[in-house]
C-alpha positions as CSV (number, residue, x, y, z in Angstrom):
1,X,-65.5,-4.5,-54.8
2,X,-67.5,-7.5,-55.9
3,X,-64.9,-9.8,-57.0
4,X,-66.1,-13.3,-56.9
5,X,-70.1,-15.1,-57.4
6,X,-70.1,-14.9,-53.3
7,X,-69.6,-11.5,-53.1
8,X,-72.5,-10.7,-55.3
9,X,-74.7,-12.9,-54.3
10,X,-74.2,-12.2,-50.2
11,X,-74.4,-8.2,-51.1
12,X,-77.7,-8.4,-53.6
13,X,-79.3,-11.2,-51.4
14,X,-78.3,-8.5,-48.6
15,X,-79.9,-5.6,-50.3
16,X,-83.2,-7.7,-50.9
17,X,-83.6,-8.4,-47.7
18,X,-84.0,-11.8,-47.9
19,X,-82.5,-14.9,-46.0
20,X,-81.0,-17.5,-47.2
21,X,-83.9,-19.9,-46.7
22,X,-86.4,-17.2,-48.8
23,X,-84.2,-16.5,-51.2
24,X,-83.6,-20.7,-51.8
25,X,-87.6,-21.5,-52.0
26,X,-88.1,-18.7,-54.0
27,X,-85.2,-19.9,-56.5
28,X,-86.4,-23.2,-56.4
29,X,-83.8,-24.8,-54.6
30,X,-84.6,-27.9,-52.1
31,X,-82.0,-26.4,-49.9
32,X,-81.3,-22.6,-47.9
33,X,-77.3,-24.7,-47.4
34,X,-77.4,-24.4,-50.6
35,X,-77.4,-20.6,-50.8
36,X,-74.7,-20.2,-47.9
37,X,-72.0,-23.1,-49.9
38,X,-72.1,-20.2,-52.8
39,X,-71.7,-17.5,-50.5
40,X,-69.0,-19.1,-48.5
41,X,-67.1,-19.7,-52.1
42,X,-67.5,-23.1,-50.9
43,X,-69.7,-23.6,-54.1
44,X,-68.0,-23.0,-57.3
45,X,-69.9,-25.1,-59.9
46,X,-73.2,-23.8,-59.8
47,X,-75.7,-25.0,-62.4
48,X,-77.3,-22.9,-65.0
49,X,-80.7,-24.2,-63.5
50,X,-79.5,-22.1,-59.9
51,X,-77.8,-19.3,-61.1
52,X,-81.1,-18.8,-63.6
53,X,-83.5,-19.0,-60.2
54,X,-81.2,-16.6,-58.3
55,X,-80.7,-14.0,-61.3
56,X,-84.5,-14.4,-62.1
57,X,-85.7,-13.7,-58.2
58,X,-82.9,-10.7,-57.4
59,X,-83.2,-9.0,-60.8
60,X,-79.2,-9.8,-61.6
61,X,-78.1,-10.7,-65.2
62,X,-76.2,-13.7,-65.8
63,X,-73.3,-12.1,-67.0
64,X,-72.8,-9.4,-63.7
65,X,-73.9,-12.7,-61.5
66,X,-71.6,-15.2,-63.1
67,X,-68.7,-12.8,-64.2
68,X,-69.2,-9.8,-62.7
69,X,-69.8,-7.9,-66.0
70,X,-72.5,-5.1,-67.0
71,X,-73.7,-3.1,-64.2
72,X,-75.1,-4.5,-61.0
73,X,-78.7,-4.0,-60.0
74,X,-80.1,-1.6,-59.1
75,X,-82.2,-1.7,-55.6
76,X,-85.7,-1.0,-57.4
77,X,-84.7,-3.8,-59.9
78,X,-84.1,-6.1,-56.8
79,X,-87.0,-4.7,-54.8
80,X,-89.3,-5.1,-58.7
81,X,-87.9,-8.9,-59.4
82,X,-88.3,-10.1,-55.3
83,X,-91.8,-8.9,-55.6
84,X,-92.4,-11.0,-58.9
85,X,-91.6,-13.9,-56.9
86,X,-92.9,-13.3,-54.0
87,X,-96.3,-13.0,-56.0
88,X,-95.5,-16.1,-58.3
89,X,-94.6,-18.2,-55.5
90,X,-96.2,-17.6,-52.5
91,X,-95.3,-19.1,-49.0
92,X,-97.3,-22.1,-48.4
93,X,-99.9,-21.9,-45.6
94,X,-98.9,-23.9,-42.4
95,X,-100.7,-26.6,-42.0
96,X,-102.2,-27.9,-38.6
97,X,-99.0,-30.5,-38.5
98,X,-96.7,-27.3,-39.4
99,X,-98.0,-25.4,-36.1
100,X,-95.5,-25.6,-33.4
101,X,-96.2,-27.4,-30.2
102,X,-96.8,-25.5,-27.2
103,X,-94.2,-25.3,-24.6
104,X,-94.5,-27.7,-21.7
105,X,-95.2,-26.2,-18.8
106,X,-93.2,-27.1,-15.5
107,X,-94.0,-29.4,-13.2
108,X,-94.8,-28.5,-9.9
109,X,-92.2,-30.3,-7.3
């Protein structure tokens, strides 16, 4: 059973497919940490501001996210509300800076 805010969070964010870090940009939170604290149950006071991002992006209402009444999602509804913003908030393009450096190469002894 989904008892507490961690459990549904860890088992939609599982069923989205998402990682933590996604599933925080996406939300609009500055932090992926952010997203394991609640699923730890480290993080009991969310804000509405959070909770709103995460319910909007996995297609939960507040009321099964917060409380755990109503009926979960459904995987379409996940699959339908992660595509939404996915397409509203696209990954930003790596910039030259972002591009990771090339390995060194060892020296010859």
């Amino acid at each position: 059973m989904l008892h507490t805010v961690a459990d549904r969070l860890r088992h939609i964010r599982t069923i989205s497919g998402l990682k933590q870090n996604e599933l925080a940009r996406l939300a609009g939170l500055k932090s992926s940490r952010h997203i394991g604290l609640i699923e730890e149950g480290e993080r009991d006071n969310i804000t509405a501001q959070t909770a709103s991002g995460l319910c909007e992006v996995l297609g939960m209402s507040l009321d099964w996210f917060l409380l755990g009444k109503g009926d979960a999602p459904t995987a379409e509804e996940i699959a339908t509300a992660v595509a939404a913003a996915e397409l509203a908030n696209p990954k930003p393009a790596k910039s030259a800076d972002d591009e990771e450096e090339p390995a060194a190469t060892e020296r010859a002894s």
